[in-house]
N, C-alpha and C positions, 0 to 999 in steps of 0.2 A: 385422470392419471394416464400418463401417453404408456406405449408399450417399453420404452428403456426405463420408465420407471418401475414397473413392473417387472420387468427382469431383475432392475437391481434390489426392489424388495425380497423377491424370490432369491435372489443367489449371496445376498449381501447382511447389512447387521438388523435390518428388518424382520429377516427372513429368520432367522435367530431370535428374536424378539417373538415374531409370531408365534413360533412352534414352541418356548417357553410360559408364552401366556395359555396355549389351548393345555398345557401340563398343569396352570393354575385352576383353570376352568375344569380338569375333570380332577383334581384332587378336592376342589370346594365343594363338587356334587357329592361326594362322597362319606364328605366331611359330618354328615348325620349320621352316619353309620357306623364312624369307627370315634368314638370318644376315649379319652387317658387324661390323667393329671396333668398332661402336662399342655395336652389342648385347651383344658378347662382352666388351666390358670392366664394363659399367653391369650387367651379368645377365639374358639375355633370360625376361620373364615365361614361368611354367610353368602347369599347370592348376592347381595347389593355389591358387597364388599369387591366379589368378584369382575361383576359388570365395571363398574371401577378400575380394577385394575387394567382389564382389557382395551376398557377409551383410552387412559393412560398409556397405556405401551405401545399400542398402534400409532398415536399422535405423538410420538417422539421421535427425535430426527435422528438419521442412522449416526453410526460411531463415524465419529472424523477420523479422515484417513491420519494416519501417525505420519507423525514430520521430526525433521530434524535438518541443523543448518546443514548445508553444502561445504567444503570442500574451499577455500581460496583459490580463487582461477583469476589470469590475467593478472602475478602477481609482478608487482614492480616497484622497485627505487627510484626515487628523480636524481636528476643529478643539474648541476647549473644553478645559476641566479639572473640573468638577462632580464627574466619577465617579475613583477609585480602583482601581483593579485589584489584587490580590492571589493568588501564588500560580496560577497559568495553566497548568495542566498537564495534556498532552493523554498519554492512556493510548490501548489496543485497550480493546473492550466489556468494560464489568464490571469496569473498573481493571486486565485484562490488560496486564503491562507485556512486551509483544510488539512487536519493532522490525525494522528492516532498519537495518543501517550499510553504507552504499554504500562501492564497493571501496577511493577515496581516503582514505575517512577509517577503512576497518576494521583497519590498522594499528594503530593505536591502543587497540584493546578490549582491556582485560585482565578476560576472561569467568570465571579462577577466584580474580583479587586480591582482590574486596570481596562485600558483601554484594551483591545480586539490583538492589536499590533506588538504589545510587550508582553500579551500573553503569547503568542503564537512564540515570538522570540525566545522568552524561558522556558515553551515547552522544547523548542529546536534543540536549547542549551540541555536540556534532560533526558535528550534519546529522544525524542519525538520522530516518528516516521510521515513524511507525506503522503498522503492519502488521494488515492485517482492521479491520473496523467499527470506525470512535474514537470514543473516547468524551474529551469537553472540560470539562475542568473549573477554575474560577475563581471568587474573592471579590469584588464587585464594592459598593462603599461610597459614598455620597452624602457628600462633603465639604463641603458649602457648607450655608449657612441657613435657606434656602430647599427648598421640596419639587422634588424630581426624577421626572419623568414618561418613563418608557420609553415609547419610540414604536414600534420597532423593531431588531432586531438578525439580522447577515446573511452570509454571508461576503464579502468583498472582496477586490481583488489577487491575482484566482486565476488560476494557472496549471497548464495539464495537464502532467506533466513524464514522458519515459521510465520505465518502471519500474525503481524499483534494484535492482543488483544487489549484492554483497559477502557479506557474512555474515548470515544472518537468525537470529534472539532468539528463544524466545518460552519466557518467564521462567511464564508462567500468570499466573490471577488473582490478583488482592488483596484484592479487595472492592471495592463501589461502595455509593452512596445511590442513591436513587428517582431521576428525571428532572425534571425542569420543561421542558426541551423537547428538540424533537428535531432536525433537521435533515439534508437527504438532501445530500450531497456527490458526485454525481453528477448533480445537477442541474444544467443552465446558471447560474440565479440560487439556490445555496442560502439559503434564509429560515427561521427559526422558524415550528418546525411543534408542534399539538400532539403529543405523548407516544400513539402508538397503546397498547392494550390487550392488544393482542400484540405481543412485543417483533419479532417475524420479521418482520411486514409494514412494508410503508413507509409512515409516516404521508402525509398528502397536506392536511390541513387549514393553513390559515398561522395562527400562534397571535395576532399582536395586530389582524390584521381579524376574529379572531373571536372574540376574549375579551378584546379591547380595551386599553388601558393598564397599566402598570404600574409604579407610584408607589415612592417610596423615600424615607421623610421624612429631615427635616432632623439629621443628626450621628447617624443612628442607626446599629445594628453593620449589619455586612456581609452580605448577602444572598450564600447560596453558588448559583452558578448552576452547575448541568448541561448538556451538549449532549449526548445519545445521538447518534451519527452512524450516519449509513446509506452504504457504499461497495462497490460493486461491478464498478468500470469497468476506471478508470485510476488514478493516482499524479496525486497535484495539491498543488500549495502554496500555502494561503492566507492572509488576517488575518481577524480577525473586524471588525464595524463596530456600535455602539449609539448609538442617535439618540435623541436627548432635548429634553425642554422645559424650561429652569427659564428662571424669571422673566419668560415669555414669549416667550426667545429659544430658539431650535432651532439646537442643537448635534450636531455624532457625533464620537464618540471611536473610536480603533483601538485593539483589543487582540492584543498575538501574546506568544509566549511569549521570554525574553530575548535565545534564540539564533537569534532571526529568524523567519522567518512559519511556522505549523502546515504539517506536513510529513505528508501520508498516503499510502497505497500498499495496495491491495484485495489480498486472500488468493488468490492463484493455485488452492488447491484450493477453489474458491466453492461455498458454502451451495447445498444442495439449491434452496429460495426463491430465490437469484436467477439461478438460469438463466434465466428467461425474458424475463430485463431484458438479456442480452450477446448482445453479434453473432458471428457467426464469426471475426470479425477478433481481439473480445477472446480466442477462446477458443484464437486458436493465437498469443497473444501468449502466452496463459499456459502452452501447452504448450511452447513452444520456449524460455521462460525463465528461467534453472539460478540458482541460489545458489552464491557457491567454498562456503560452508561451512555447515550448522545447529546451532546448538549450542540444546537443549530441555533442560527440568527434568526430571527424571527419576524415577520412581514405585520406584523400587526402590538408588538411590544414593545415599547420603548423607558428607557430608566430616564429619573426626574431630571439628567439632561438634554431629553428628546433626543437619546441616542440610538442606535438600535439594540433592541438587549437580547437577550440568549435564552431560548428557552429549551425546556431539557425533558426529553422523552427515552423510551424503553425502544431495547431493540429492536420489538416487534412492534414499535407504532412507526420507527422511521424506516422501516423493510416494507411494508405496507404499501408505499409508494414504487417499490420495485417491479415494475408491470415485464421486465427481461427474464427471470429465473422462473 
């Protein structure tokens, strides 16, 4: 136990816990000496009973800090039609389709009726949150006659939300293309950022104050845009916003996916890299935060059409492999 754990036992819901169990422990010692009807009926505590109690309270994890949504910030209307959107669909890194379906809607998952790809989709359509770094992806088309000038694009309507909880996915990769930009979601104002060179670090550059514009002519195909995300915090729900110029007038449009605004939530066993971006506050949010269920792809399982199939463990056998916390 390092020494901030120790403080925070001593000063925190441990520390409460402990000074409540040594009240158990000497009210049990005691407990042969003062008998009533009404001990004698209920079963007055024994030593066993006690020792017991005591493994138990020590080996429980402190009270999770109390949450509550945040506040709408970066709130916005679009306004315009110029651009098209197509296709908007937000994966974890690398097209990992890795999810959380929070507890009201995990009802609902049927994790062995379909393929991997139309479960992930019906959870998106259910509230389902992305799970570990997002990755955004969308077609974005200039419909009009004129030339279309990207000014910038940003997230908007963001909200910090409790971390969910219910059932967590995580199907693995799919595959992904290269980036065009990035963007850190634990930022106050996320902006387009350039694409860093290492994918671990967090870009810091803003991409259109420093590589300026970006044009889209008249009726041409669809420009496929990427957003590599960067999330380490919290759980947040937001839209995206692109600001444009055609014919001189400045417009922004919103883009979210159909079943309402981009929904993410950071990986409770966080990347080596970003520990030194969380507070102690995140880091016993994330210790004290259970999944009812994980259901993972499995490297050695496959269903009768040699596919790979899913096998489903407790929260403390897929935490187990967290060698960061």
């Amino acid at each position: 136990m390092t020494q901030r754990d120790v403080e925070r036992v001593a000063m925190g819901g441990n520390g409460r816990r402990f000074l409540a169990t040594v009240l158990i422990l000497v009210i049990a010692s005691t407990a042969g000496a003062c008998t009533n009807d009404q001990s004698d009926a209920v079963g007055a505590p024994d030593e066993t009973s006690a020792v017991e109690t005591l493994a138990t309270t020590v080996e429980e994890d402190p009270t999770p800090p109390t949450c509550a949504d945040s506040a709408l910030s970066e709130t916005l209307s679009g306004t315009g039609s110029a651009l098209q959107f197509e296709r908007v669909t937000p994966t974890a890194r690398n097209g990992q389709l890795n999810f959380i379906v929070p507890g009201a809607a995990s009802g609902s998952l049927k994790l062995d009726s379909q393929p991997f790809g139309i479960i992930f989709e019906q959870a998106l359509a259910d509230g389902a949150f992305i799970y570990g770094r997002p990755q955004i992806s969308f077609w974005m088309k200039n419909v009009t006659n004129s030339e279309v000038i990207i000014l910038d694009l940003r997230a908007v309507n963001i909200r910090t939300v409790c971390m969910p909880k219910g059932i967590l996915a995580l199907f693995g990769t799919q595959g992904g293309d290269a980036d065009l930009f990035a963007m850190n979601f634990d930022a106050d104002r996320p902006v387009a950022l350039i694409p860093s060179s290492d994918s671990d670090t967090i870009p810091q550059t803003p991409y259109f104050s420093t590589r300026g514009e970006l044009t889209l002519a008249p009726s041409a195909s669809a420009q496929h845009i990427l957003i590599q995300g960067y999330l380490a915090r919290k759980a947040r729900t937001f839209e995206l916003a692109v600001t444009y110029n055609v014919d001189g007038e400045e417009f922004t449009q919103i883009i979210r996916p159909d079943s309402g605004p981009f929904r993410v939530a950071p990986d409770i066993c966080p990347l080596a890299q970003d520990l030194p971006s969380l507070t102690d506050e995140d880091i016993a949010r994330f210790r004290s935060h259970r999944f009812a269920e994980v259901a993972r792809s499995s490297n050695t399982t496959r269903d009768p059409n040699g596919n790979i199939a899913l096998e489903k463990v407790s929260h403390e056998q897929y935490m187990e492999s967290c060698t960061t916390l």
